[in-house]
N, C-alpha and C positions, 0 to 999 in steps of 0.2 A: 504494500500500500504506500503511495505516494502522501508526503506530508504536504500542506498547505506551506507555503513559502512565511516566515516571521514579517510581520510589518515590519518598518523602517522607525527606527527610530533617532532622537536626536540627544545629543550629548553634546551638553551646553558648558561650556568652562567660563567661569565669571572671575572677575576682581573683586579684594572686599568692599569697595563700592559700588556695588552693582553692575557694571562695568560690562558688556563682553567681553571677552577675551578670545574665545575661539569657540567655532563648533561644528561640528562633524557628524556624517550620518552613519548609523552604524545598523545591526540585525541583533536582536536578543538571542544569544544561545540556550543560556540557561539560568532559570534562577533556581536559588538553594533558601530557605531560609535565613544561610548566613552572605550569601554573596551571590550577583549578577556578574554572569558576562556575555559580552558583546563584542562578536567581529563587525573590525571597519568596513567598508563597502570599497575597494578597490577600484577606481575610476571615478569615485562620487567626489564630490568639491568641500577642504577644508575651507572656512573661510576666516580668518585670522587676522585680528587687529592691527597687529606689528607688521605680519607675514604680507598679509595680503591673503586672497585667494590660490589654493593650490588644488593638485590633484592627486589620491592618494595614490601610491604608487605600487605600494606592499600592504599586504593582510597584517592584524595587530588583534589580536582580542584582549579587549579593556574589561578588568575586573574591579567590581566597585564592591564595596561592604556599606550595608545601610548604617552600621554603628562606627566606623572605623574616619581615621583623618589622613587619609592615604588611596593614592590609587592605586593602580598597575595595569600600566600599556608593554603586555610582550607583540614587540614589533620583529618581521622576519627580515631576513638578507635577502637579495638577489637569489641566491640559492632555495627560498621558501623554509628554510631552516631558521633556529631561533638567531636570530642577531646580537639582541638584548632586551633587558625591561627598564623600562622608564617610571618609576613612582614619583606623583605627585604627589606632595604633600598640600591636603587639603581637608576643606571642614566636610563631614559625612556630604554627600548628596542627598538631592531631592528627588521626590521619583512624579513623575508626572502618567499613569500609563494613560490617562484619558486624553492625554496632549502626545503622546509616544512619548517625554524629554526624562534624559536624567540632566540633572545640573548640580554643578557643586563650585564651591569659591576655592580658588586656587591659592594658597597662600606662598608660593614664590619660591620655596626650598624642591626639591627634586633631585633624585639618588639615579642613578645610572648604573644597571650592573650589566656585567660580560659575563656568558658563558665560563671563561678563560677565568673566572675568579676574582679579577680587576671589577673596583667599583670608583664610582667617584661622589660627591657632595656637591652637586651645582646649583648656584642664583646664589647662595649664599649675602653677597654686597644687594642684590635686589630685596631680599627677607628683608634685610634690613632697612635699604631704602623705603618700601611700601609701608615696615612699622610702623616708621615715623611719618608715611604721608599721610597714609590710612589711618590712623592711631590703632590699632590692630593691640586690643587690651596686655597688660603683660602675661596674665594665664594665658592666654589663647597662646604668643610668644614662644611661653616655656613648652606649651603641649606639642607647638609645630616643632622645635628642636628637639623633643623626646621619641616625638615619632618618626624620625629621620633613626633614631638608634633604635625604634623598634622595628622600623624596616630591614634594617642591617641583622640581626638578631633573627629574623622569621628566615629571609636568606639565607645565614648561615645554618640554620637547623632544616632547611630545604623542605619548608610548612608550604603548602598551597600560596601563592600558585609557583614558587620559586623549585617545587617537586622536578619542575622536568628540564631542571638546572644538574651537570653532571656533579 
């Protein structure tokens, strides 16, 4: 039996002032109780404040947690094999399923891991810039630099979705 194709949904990345930031159209895979994911739509159009408009070029399935301040975009290489994951550090999302949107505030930190074990800590000088435009409270602050080490920490114990990391 053939499945019904997933609607389209939209994945909305905001600033803490409301702001867009970027958004993209992606398919629901799966939801869990504890977390949704969604592959991106390959040829559909990011459209990006800074960016501009782009075209996606590679599959990525975006896992979000409805309780969690963190994303994860595993994006592929050329090769359709993993490339890396990209975590946003972010406040929980919002789920819209009557509008199809997920959205969520980007708070500007982002962790970059490799297959290879290499990771990195990026925006960093941006975290900090937004703090202060945005006045982005100091708990909120301490939670965004905690959950950058609890990113690192679920990685290194190779927890969902970092499992099909060698």
């Amino acid at each position: 039996m053939r499945m019904a194709p997933s609607p389209l949904w939209h994945i909305l990345a905001r600033k803490y002032d409301g702001s867009e930031h970027y958004r993209l159209p992606a398919t629901l895979l799966t939801e869990s109780g504890d977390s949704l994911t969604f592959a991106t739509q390959v040829g559909g159009r990011i459209l990006h404040r800074t960016h501009g408009p782009k075209t996606i070029q590679r599959a990525s399935d975006l896992i979000f947690w409805p309780a969690e301040w963190y994303n994860v975009y595993l994006n592929t290489g050329d090769d359709g094999g993993l490339d890396h994951a990209y975590c946003n550090v972010a406040l929980p999302p919002v789920i819209s399923e009557a509008e199809k949107t997920l959205s969520f505030v980007d708070l500007d930190l982002d962790v970059r891991i490799w297959p290879d074990g290499r990771y990195a800590i990026l925006d960093t000088d941006e975290f900090r810039e937004h703090s202060e435009r945005y006045g982005y409270p100091p708990d909120m602050q301490r939670r965004a630099l905690e959950t950058v080490l609890d990113i690192i920490i679920r990685w290194r114990a190779r927890r969902f979705p970092f499992d099909c990391f060698p």
